[in-house]
C-alpha positions as CSV (number, residue, x, y, z in Angstrom):
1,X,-17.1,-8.3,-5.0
2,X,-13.2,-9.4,-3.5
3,X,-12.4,-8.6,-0.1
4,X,-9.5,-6.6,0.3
5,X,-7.3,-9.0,2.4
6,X,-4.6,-11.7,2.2
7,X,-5.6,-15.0,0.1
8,X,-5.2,-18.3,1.7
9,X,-4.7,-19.6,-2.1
10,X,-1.5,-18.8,-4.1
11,X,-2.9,-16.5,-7.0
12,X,0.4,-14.5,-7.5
13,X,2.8,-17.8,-7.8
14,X,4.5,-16.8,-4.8
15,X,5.0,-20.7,-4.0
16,X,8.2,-20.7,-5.4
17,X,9.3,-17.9,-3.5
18,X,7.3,-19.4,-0.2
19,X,9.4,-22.2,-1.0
20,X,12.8,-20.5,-0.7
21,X,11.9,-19.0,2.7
22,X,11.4,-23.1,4.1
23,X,14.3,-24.2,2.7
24,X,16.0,-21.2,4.8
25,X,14.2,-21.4,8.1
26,X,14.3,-25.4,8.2
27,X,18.0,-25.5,7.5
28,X,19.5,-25.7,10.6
29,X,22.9,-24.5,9.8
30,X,20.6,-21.2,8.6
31,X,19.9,-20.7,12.1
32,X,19.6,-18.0,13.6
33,X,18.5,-15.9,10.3
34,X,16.8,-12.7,9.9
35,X,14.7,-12.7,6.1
36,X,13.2,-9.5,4.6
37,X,10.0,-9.6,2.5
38,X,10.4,-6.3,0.0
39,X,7.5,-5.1,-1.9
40,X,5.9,-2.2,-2.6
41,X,1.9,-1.4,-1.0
42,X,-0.4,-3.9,-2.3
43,X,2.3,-6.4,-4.4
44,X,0.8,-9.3,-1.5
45,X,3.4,-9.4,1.4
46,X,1.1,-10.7,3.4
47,X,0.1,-13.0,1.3
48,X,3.5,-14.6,1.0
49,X,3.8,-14.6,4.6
50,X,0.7,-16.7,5.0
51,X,2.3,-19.1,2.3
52,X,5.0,-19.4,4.3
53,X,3.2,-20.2,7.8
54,X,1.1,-23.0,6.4
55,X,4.2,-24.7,5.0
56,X,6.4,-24.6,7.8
57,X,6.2,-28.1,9.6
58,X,4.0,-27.6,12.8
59,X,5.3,-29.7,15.3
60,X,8.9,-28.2,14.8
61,X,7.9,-24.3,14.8
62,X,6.5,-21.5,16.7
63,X,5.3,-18.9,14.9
64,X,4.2,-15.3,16.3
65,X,2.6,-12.8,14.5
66,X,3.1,-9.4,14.9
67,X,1.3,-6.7,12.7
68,X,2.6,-3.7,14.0
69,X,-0.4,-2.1,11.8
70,X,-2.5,-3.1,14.6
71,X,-0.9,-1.0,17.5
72,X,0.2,2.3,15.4
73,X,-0.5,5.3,17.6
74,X,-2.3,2.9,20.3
75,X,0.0,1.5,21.8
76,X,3.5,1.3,22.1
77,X,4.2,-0.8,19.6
78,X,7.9,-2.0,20.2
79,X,6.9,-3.2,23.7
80,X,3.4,-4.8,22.2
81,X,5.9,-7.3,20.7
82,X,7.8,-8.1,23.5
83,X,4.7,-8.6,25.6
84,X,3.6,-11.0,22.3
85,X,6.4,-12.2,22.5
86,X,6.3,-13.7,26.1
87,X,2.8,-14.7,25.7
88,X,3.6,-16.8,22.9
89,X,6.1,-18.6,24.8
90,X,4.4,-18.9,27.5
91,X,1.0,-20.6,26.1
92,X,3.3,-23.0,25.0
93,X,5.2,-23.9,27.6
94,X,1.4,-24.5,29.8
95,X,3.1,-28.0,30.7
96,X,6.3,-26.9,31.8
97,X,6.6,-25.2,35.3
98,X,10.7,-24.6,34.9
99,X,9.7,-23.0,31.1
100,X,6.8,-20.8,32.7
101,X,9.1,-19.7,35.8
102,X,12.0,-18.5,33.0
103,X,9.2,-16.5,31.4
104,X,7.9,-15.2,34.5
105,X,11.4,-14.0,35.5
106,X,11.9,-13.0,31.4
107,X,8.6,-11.1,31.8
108,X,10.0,-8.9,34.7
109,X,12.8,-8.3,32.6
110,X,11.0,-7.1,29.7
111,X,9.2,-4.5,32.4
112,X,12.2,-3.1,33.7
113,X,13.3,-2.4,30.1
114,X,9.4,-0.9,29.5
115,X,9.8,1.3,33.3
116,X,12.8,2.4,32.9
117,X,11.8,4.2,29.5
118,X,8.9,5.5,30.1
119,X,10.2,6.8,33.5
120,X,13.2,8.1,32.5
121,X,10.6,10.0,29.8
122,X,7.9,11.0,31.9
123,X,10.7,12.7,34.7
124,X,12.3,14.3,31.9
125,X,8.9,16.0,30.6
126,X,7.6,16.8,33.8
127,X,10.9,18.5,34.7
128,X,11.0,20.4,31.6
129,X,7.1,21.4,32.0
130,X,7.9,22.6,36.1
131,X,11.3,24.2,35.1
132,X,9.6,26.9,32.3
133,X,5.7,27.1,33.8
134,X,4.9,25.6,30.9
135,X,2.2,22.6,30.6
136,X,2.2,22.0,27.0
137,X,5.9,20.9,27.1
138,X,4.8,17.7,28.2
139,X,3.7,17.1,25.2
140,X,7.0,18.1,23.2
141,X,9.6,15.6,23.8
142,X,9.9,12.4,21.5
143,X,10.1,9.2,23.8
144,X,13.7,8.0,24.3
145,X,14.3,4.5,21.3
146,X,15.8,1.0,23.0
147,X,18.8,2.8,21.8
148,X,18.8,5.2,24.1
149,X,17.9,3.0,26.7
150,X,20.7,0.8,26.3
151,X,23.1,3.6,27.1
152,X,21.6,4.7,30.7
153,X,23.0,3.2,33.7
154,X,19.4,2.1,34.9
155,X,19.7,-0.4,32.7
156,X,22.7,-2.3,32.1
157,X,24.8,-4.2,29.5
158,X,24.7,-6.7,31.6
159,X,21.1,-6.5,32.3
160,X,20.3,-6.5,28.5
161,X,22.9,-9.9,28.1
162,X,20.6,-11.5,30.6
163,X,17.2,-10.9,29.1
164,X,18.8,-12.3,26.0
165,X,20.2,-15.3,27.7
166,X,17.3,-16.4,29.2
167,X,15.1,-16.0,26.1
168,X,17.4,-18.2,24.3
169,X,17.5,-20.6,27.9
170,X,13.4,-20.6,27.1
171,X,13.7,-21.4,23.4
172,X,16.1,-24.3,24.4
173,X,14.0,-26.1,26.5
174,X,11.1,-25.5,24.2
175,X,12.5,-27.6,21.3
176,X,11.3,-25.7,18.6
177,X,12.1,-23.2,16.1
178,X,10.9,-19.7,17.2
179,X,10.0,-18.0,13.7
180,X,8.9,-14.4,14.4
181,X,6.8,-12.9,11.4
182,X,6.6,-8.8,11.4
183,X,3.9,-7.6,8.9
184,X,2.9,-3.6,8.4
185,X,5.5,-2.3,10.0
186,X,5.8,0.1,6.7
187,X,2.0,2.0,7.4
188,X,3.4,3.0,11.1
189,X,4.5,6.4,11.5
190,X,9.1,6.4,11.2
191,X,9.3,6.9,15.1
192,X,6.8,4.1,15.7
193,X,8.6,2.0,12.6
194,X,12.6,2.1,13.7
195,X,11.2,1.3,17.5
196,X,10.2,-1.8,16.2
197,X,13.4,-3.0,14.3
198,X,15.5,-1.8,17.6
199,X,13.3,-3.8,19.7
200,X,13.7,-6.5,17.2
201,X,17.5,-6.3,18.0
202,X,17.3,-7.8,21.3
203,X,16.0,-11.2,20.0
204,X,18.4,-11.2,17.2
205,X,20.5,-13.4,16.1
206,X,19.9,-16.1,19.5
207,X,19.7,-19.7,18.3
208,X,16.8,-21.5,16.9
209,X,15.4,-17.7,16.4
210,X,14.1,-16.5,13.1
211,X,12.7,-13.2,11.9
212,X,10.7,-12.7,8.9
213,X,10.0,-9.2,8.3
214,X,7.5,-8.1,5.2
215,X,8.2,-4.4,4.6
216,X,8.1,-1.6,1.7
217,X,12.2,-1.0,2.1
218,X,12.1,2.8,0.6
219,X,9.4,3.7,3.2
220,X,11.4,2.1,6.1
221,X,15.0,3.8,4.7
222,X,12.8,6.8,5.0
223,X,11.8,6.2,8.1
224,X,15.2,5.7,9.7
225,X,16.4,9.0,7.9
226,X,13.9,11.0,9.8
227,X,14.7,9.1,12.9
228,X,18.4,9.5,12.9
229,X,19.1,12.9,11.2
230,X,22.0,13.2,9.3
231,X,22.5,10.1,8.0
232,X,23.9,9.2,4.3
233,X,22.4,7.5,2.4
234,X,25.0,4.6,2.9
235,X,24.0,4.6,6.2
236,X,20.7,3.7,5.8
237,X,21.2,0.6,3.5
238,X,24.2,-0.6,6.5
239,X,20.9,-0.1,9.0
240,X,18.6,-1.8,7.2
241,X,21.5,-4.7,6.3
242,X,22.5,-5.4,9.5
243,X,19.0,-6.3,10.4
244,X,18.0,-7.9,7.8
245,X,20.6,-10.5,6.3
246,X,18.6,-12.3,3.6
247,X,16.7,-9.8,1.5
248,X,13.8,-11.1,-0.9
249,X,12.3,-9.0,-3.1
250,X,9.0,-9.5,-4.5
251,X,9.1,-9.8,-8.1
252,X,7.1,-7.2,-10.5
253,X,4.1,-8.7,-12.0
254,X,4.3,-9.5,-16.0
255,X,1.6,-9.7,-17.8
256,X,1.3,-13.9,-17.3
257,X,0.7,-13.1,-13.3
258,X,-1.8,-10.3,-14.3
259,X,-3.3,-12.4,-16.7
260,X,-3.8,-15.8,-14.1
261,X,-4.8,-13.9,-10.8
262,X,-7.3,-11.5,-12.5
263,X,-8.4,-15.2,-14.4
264,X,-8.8,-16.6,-10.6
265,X,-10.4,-13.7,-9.4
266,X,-13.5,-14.3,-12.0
267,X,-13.3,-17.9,-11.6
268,X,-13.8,-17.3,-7.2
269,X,-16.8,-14.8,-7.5
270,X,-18.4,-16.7,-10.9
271,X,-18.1,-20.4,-9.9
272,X,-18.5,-20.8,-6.0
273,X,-16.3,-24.0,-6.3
274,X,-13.0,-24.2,-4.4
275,X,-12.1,-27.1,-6.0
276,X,-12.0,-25.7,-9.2
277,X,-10.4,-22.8,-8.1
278,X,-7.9,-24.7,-6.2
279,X,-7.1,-27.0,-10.0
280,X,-6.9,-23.7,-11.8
281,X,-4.5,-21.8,-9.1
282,X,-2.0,-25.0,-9.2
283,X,-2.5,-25.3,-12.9
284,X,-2.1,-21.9,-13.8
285,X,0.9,-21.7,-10.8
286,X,2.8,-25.0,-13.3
287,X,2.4,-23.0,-16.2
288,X,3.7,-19.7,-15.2
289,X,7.0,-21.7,-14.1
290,X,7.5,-23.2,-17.5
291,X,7.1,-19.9,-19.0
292,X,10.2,-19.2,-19.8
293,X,9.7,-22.1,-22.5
294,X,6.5,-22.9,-23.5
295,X,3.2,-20.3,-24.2
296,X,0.8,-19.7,-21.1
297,X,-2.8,-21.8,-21.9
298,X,-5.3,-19.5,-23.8
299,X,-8.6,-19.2,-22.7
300,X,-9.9,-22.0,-24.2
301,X,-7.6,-24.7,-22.8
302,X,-8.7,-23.1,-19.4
303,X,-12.2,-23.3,-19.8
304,X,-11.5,-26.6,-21.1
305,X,-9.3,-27.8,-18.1
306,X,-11.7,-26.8,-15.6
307,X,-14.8,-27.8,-17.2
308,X,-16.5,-24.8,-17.9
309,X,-16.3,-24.6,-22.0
310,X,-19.4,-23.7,-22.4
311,X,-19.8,-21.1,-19.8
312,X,-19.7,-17.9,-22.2
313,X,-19.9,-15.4,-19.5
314,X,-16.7,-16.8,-17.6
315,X,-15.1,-16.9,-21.3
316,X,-16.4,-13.2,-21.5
317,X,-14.6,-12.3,-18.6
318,X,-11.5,-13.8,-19.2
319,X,-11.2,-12.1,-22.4
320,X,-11.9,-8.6,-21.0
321,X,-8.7,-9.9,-18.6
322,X,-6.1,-10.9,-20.9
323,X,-6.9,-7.2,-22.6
324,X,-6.1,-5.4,-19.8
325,X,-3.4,-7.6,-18.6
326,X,-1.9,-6.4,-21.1
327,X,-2.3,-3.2,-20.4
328,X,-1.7,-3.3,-16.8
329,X,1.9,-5.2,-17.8
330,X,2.8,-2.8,-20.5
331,X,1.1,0.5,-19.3
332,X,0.9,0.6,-15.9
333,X,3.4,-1.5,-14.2
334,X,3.4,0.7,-11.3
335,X,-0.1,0.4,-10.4
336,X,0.5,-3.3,-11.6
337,X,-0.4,-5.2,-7.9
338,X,-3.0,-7.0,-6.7
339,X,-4.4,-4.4,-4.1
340,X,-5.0,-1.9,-7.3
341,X,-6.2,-4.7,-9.3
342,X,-8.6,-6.2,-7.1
343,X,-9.9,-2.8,-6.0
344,X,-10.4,-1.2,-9.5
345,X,-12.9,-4.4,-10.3
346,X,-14.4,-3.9,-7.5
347,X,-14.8,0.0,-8.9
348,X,-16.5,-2.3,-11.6
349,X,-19.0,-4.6,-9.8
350,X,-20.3,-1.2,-7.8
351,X,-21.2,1.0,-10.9
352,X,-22.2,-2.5,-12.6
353,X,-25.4,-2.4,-10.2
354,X,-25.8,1.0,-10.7
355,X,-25.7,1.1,-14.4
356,X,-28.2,-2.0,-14.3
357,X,-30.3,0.1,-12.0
358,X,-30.5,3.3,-14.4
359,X,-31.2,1.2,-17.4
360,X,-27.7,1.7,-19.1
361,X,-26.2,-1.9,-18.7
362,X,-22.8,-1.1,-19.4
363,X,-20.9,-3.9,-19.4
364,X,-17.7,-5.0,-17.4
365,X,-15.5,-3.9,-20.3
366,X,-16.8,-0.7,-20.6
367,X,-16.7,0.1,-16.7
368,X,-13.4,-1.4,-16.6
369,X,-11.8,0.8,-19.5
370,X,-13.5,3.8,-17.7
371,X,-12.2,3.2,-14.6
372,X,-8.6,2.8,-16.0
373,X,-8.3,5.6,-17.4
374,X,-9.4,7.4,-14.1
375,X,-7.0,5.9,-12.3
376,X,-4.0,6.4,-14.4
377,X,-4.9,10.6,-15.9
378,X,-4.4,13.7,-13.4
379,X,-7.6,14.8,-12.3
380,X,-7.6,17.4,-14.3
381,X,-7.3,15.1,-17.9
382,X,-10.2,13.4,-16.1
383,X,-12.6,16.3,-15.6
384,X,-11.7,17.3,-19.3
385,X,-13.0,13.9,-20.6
386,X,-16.5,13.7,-18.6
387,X,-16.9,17.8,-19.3
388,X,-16.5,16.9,-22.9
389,X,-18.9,14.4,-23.3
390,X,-21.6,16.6,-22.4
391,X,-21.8,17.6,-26.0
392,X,-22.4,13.7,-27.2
393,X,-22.1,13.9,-30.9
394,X,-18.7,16.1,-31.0
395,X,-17.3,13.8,-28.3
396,X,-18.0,10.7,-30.3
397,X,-16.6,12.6,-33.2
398,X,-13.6,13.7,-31.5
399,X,-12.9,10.3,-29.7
400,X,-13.2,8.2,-33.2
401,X,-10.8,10.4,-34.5
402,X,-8.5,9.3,-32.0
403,X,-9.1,5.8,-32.2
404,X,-8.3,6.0,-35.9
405,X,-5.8,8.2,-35.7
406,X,-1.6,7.1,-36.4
407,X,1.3,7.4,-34.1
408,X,2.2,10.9,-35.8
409,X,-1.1,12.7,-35.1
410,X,-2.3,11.0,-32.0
411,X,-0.7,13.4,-29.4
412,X,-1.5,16.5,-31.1
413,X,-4.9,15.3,-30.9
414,X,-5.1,13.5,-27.7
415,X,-3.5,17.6,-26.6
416,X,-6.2,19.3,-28.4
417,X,-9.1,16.7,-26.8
418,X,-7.6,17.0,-23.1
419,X,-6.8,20.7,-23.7
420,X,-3.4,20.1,-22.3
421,X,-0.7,17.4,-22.9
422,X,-0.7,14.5,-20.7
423,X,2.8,13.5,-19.3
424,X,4.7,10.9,-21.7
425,X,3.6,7.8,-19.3
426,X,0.0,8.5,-19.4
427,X,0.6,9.5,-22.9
428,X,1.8,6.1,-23.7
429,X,-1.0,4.8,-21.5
430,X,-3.8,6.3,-23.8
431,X,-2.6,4.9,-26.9
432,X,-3.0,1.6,-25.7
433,X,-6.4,2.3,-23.9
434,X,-8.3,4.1,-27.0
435,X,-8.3,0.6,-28.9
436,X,-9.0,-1.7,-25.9
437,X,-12.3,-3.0,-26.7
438,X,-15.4,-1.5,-26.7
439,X,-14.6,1.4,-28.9
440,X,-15.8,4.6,-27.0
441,X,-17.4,5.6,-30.7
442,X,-19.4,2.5,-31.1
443,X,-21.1,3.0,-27.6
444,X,-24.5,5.1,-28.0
445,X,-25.9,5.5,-24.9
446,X,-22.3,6.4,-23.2
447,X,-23.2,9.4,-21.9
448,X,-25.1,7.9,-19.1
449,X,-21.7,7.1,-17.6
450,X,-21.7,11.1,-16.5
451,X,-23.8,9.5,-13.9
452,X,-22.5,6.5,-12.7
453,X,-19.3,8.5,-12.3
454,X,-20.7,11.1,-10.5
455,X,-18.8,10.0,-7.3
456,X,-15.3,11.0,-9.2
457,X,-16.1,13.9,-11.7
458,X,-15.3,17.2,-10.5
459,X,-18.7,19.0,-9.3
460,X,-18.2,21.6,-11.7
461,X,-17.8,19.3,-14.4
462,X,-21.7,18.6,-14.2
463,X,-23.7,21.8,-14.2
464,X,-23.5,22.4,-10.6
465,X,-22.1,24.4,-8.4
466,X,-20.1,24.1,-4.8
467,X,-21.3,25.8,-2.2
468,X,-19.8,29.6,-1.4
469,X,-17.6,28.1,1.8
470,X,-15.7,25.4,-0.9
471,X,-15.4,28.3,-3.0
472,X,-14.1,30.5,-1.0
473,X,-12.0,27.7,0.9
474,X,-10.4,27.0,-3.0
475,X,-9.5,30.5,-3.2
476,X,-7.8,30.6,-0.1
477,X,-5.8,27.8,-0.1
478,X,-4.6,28.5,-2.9
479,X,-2.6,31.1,-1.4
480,X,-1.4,30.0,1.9
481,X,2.1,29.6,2.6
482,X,2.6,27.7,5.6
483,X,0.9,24.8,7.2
484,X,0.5,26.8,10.9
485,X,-2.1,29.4,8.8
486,X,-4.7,29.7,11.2
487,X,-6.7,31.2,7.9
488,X,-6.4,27.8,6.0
489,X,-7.5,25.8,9.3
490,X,-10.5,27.9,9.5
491,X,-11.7,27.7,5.9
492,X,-11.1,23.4,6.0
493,X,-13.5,23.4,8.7
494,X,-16.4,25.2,6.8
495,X,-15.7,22.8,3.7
496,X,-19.3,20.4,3.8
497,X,-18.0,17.0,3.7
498,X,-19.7,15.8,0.9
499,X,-17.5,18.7,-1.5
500,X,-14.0,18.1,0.5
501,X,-12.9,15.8,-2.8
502,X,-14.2,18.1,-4.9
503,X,-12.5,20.9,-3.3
504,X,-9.0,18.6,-3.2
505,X,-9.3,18.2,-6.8
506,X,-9.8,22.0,-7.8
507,X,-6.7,22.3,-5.6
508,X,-4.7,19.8,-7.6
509,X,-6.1,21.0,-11.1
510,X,-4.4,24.3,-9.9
511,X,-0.8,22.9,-9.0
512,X,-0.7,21.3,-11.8
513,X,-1.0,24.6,-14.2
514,X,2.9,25.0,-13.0
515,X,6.1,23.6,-14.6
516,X,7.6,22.8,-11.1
517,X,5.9,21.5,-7.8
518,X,7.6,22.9,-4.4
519,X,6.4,24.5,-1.6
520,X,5.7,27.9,-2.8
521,X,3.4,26.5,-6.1
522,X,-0.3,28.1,-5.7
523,X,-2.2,25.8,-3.7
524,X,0.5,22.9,-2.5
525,X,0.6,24.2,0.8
526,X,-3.2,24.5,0.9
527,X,-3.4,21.0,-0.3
528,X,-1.2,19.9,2.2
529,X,-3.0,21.0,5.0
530,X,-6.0,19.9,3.4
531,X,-5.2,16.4,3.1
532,X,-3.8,16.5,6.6
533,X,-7.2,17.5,8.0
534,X,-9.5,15.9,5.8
535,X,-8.5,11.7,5.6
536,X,-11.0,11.5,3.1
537,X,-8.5,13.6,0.6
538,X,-5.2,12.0,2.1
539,X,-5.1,9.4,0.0
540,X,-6.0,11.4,-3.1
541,X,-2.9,14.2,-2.4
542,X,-0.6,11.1,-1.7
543,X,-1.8,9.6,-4.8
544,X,-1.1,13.0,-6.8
545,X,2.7,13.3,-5.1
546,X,4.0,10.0,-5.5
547,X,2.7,10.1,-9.5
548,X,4.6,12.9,-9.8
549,X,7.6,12.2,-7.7
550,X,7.7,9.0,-9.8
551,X,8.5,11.3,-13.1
552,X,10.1,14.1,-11.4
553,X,12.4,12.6,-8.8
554,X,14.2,16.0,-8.1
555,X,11.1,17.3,-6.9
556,X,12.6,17.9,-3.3
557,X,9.0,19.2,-1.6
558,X,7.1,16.6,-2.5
559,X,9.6,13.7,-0.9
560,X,8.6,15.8,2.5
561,X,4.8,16.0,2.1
562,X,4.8,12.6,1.5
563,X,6.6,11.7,4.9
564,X,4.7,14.5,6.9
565,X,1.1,13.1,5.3
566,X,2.6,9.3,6.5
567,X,3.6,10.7,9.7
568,X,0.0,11.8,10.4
569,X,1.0,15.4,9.5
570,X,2.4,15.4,12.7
């Protein structure tokens, strides 16, 4: 198994781009620099961003760490890295009783600016409650951004130039680089997200003061849309550019990268030797850089290099890797990161142990293929592929059909197998995935995979039934039409927890029986409400909505359900 965290070794040949980031932030004609990490969820942000802290020079640099993540909907997470902030400085300057007087009075600066808002918001709120008799309005006003801060009289200009100079008075005497690293910011919620970057304003841009700042840039554009209403789009991208004036994007992994990190992946849980690992990762990290004019290794020169030529089950796994490489490259480039990757193997190693335990001992190909294709069909295609094989001998029929079939008759019979068409991408998904080895008609006792895949086939899909409340719930939120139904709250609370995914996917099976998604489709609004009541289904709907935003971008509703679900549903 691979924990789902950062690596400490370079398995996505992010050095070079590591690289780039020194050369900025040790240039001192660079200074003072903000630098923008874009990548989608999962592509390794933070990953880069530990690349980048171990190769900065340590006697010259401070670096502070902020992962907004940490404090979302805790704390208020603007003035969490202020206070880090001054802590930082101050555990450095231990020695220096002029420095720690500066951050005393810089501290006491920094509260003012924290009083002041929250006073200004508390008065308001309790005013507003006394003025109607009304309690609950306490709860309705949003709390004022540095932005609006800035312009009360409490607070000053002036006051705000002088927090400013004496942070840059304490980074003087310090005699080192201040490099500020922001990670997460993208899961908070948009209020909590823009809070950040206008906190991060008042340390812009002061010398010897970097900001690295690791985000997904379409969720934080859609962030500062629903923060500021009625901006244009242009807008946006001159906020976003006027914090950030070094953008790096993270480049989209071919099927070399896919090929070397799932490699290393197999080579870390297989071997237990780090020094191996560590020869491979540089090896492989050489190679990928001369890519452009010379073939990657193969598998044998690998095994070769690291010593382990005769080790046939490490060659085994490799090979299973360079075939779906391929078909992660080629197929599914937008599930093509590391997160996905490293989780859907996991998906593997589990029903591994399972399989093993049942007497089926499916191999890693096998569990690998199947969990592809659940990853990348609706629901729906899913349920229709596990219900099928429930009559063995026509499935194996029908399925080496397929596999033999040409390009002219394979989606009139992948239609007629699925009992619907699958949307051209997954389309040209399957065609690659039928003939990724093992064959699905060579494998005889393949039915036993209705078990180990128990956890993801539709209930109904195996002989048994939900119980009346899921039922009943289905059938009721299928018809709601607003997320306030009192109705649709009830019936989510008598869902049993173990048939909430169950119920999520009926939901889904039933939007997608229409030609268009928006708010009024049979069961979107349930689904909504669902999903923001159930977190076990969250991640399933938000799944569902950004596959299909992805094909049909004019799909207006679903751009909103996705930022009320990251909101909280709030």
């Amino acid at each position: 198994m691979w924990a789902d965290k950062e690596s400490k070794i370079d398995y996505l040949n992010f050095t070079e781009l590591a690289t780039v980031v020194i050369s900025i932030l040790t240039q001192r004609s660079m200074s003072p620099v903000s630098i923008g990490i874009y990548g989608n969820w999962g592509t390794g942000k933070s990953s880069l961003l530990n690349l980048i802290e171990e190769k900065l020079p340590i006697g010259d640099f401070l670096v502070i760490k902020f992962n907004a993540w940490f404090y979302h909907e805790l704390v208020d997470a603007k003035f969490a890295l202020m206070e880090l902030i001054q802590e930082s400085l101050e555990k450095e300057s231990q020695q220096n009783q002029s420095a720690l007087d500066k951050i005393k009075h810089f501290g006491e600066k920094l509260d003012l600016l924290k009083f002041t808002k929250v006073g200004i918001h508390v008065a308001s709120a309790v005013g507003l409650a006394a003025a109607t008799s009304d309690p609950s309005k306490l709860a309705d006003l949003n709390p004022l951004t540095l932005a609006d801060v800035f312009k009360l009289n409490t607070l000053s200009t002036k006051s705000i130039e002088e927090i400013r100079k004496t942070f840059a008075e304490i980074v003087q005497g310090l005699n080192k680089n201040v490099v500020v690293v922001i990670d997460n910011l993208d899961r908070c919620n948009p209020r909590e997200a823009v809070e950040v970057l206008e906190a991060i304003r008042l340390f812009l841009f002061i010398p010897r003061v970097s900001f690295v700042i690791a985000v997904d840039k379409e969720m934080i554009m859609n962030s500062v849309a629903q923060r500021f209403a009625g901006l244009t789009e242009r807008h946006r991208i001159d906020y976003l550019d006027k914090l950030i004036q070094i953008p790096l994007q993270l480049p989209k992994l071919g099927v070399g990268e896919i090929r070397s990190y799932m490699f290393l992946l197999y080579v870390e849980e297989l071997l237990s030797d780090t020094a191996k690992l560590n020869t491979l990762a540089k090896f492989l990290r050489e190679r990928l850089m001369e890519s452009w004019k010379k073939q990657m290794p193969s598998i044998e020169e690998i095994l070769e290099y690291i010593g382990e030529k005769e080790n046939n089950l490490l060659r085994k796994s490799f090979l299973m890797c360079e075939a779906a490489a391929a078909i992660f490259a080629d197929s599914m480039p937008d599930l093509a990161n590391p997160r996905t990757i490293k989780r859907l193997l996991n998906t593997v190693r589990v029903r591994k142990i399972i399989s093993e335990k049942i007497s089926a001992g499916f191999d890693d190909e096998l569990l690998l293929k199947l969990a592809l294709l659940e990853k990348v069909l609706e629901p729906v295609h899913v349920e229709a592929f596990y219900k099928r094989m429930e009559d063995f001998e026509k499935f194996r029929k029908e399925i080496e059909t397929i596999e033999k079939s040409d390009n002219d008759t394979f989606s009139d019979l992948i239609e007629k197998f699925f009992g619907s068409r699958p949307t051209p991408y997954r389309l040209n998904f399957l065609q690659s995935w039928i003939n990724l080895e093992p064959r699905l008609s060579e494998i005889q006792n393949l039915k036993a995979s209705l078990y180990l895949y128990r956890d993801t086939v539709p209930i109904t899909a195996r002989n048994k039934k939900l119980s009346d409340a899921s039922y009943e719930a289905i059938e009721g939120l299928k018809k709601i039409g607003s997320l306030l139904s009192e109705a649709g709250s009830e019936l989510i609370k008598n869902i049993p927890d173990a048939e909430t995914v169950a119920v999520m996917n009926e939901l889904i099976r039933e939007i997608q029986k229409n030609p268009e998604i928006n708010g009024k489709t049979p069961g979107a609004k349930g689904a909504q409400l669902l999903a923001m009541n159930r977190e076990e289904t969250k991640q399933i709907f938000s799944e569902f909505l950004e596959r299909t935003r992805k094909e049909n971008p004019g799909y207006l509703w679903i751009k909103g359900a996705l930022e009320n679900l990251k909101e909280g549903g709030k």
